[in-house]
N, C-alpha and C positions, 0 to 999 in steps of 0.2 A: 400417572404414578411412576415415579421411578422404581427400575427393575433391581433386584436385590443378584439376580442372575439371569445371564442370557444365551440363548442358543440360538445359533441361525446354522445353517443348513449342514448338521453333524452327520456325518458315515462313517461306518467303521461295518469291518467285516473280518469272514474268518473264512479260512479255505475258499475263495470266491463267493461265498455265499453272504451277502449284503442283509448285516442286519438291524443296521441303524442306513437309515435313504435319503436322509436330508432332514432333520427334525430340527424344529422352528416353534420357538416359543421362547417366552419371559416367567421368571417367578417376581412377580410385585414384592418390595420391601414393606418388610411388617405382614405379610401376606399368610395363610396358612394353603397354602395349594394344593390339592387331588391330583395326583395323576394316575388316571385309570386304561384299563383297554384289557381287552382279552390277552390268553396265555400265546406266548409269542409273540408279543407286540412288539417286544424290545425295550419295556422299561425300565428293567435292573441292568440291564445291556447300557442303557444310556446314563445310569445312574454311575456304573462301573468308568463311561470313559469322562466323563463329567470331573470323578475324585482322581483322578487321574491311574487308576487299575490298568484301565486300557489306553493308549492317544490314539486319538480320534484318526482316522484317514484323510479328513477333508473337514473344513467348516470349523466353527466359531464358537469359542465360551469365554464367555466375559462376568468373572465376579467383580459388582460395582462396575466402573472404568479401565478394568484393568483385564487382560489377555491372557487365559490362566489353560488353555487347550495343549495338553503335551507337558504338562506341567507335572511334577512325581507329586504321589501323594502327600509325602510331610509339609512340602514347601505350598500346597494348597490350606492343609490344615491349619498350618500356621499364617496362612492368608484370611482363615475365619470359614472354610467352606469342609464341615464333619460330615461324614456319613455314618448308617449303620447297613449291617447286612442281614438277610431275612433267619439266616443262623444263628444263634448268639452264641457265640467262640468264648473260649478265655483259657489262662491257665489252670489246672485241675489242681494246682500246689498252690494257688495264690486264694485268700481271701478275700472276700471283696471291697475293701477297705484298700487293700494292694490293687488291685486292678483299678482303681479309682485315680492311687496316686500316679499309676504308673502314666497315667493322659496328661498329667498337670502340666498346661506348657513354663517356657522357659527353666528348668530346672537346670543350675548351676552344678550342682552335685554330680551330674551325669557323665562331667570332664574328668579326666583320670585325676589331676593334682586335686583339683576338689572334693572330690570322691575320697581321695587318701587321707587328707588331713583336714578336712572340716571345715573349710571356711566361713566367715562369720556370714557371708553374704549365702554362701550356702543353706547355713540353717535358718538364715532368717526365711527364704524362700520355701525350703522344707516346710516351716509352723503356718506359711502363710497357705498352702496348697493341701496339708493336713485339716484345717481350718475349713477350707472350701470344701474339700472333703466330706467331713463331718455336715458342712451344711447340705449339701448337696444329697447325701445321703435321711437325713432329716426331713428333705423337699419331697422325696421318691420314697419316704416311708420304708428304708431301706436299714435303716438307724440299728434297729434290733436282728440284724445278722449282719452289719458288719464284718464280724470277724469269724464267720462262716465262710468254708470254700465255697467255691461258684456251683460245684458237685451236688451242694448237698440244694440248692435252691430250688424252687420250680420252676417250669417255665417261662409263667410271667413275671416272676425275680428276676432272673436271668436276663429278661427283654428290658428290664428296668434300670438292670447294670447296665445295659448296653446305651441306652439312654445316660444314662450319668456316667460313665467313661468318656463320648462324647461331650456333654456341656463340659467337664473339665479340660478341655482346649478351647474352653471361650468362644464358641461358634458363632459368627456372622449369620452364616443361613445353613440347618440342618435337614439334609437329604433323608429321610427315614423310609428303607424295603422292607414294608408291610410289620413294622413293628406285634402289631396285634396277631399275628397268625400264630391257631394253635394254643392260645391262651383261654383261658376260663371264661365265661362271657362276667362276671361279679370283676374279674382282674382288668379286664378290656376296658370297661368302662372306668375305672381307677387309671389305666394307662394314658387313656384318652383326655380324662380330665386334667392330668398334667401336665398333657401337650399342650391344652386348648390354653391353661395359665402360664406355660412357657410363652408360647405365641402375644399372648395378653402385653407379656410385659417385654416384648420388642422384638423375641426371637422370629427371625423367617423363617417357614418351613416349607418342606415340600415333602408330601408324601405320597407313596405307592403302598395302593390299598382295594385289597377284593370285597370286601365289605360294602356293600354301595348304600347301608343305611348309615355305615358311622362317614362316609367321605361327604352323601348329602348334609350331616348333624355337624360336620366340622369342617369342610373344606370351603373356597372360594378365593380362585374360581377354581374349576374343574378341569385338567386341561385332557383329553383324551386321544392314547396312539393308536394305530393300528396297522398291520405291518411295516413297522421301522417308520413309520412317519406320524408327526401330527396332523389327526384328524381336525379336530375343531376345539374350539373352551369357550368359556361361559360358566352358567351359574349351574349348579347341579340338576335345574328343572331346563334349560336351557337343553343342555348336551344329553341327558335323556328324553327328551323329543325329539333329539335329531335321527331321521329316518337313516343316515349313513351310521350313526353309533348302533342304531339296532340292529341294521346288516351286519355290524362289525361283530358284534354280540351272538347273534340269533341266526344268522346266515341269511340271504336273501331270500326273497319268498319267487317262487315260479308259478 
């Protein structure tokens, strides 16, 4: 199956201390991928030097055919490869209708002369990213606070903007850190069902998730780290049977 993204033996570290060792793995196109391991593993670590947060020290990522390691974040996004972070940020003055457009890529408007006087190429772009907008908001059941700050939301609002900020840059394959955490279990399950119909209709995903019954209900395959490298992947009955994922888990037994 061709890889939607790929990593071959990524490091990066901080103060000497090595916390990504060589992490080796593919996310399958069309794929909805797990990636699990206990706290410390290095997964939001990996996801950070992936969107380009951090460049990597050593080692490989490739979106599609193309060499995206060391890469700043906009000029990946605009490569097709969003993330989210397990906090969901926003501005405290914008609504979320505003935060939505503010993803929309290519926006012509954002150039000073375009900005000043309007151009007709301008607003056509604006109605078309407004447009998306609205639908987009509609998909995430987000329609009816709109025009609510991000302040006044719960949550799993919040988790959901952060979701729909993302699709409007048109994402290739979406990196998601632990989207569900922290969320109502009645919202989780609405969250999840969005992903599992986002994935349906072509998006790749990959996600990091402590939940190990919504990663078995939704993931495959499962790829699993443990300090700073990959451990093994397979199917979620696969990788928990594996006697090293339960060391990695449970500690070893004496």
């Amino acid at each position: 199956m061709t890889a939607a993204l790929t990593i071959q033996g990524l490091k990066l570290g901080f103060y000497g201390v090595q916390v990504l060792r060589g992490v080796d793995f593919g996310v399958p196109q069309g794929s909805f991928t797990g990636l699990i391991g206990p706290n410390g593993a290095g997964k939001s670590t990996l996801f950070n030097a992936v969107s380009g947060l951090y460049p990597p020290q050593a080692g490989s990522v490739r979106l599609g055919a193309t060499e995206t390691a060391g890469m700043p974040p906009e000029k990946l996004v605009a490569a097709g490869l969003v993330r989210s972070f397990q906090l969901a940020r926003g501005f405290p003055k914008l609504s979320v209708f505003q935060h939505l457009m503010l993803y929309g890529a290519d926006q012509p408007g954002e150039g000073l002369l375009a900005g000043l006087i309007g151009t007709g190429g301008a607003k056509r772009r604006e109605a078309e990213l407004s447009e998306r907008a609205f639908g987009i908001a509609r998909r995430l059941k987000l329609d009816h606070v709109l025009d609510n700050p991000v302040t006044a939301l719960s949550g799993g609002q919040k988790k959901l903007v952060e979701i729909g900020r993302a699709l409007m840059a048109e994402p290739r394959i979406l990196l998601l850190d632990e989207p569900m955490a922290g969320v109502n279990p009645s919202l989780t399950e609405q969250i999840a069902e969005h992903l599992v119909a986002l994935n349906r209709d072509g998006l790749t995903i990959c996600l990091i998730e402590h939940d190990m019954g919504l990663i078995r209900k939704l993931c495959a395959p499962v790829i699993v780290m443990a300090e700073g490298k990959t451990l093994t992947q397979g199917t979620f009955d696969e990788v928990a049977a594996d006697t090293r994922v339960q060391e990695a888990y449970l500690g070893r037994r004496h």
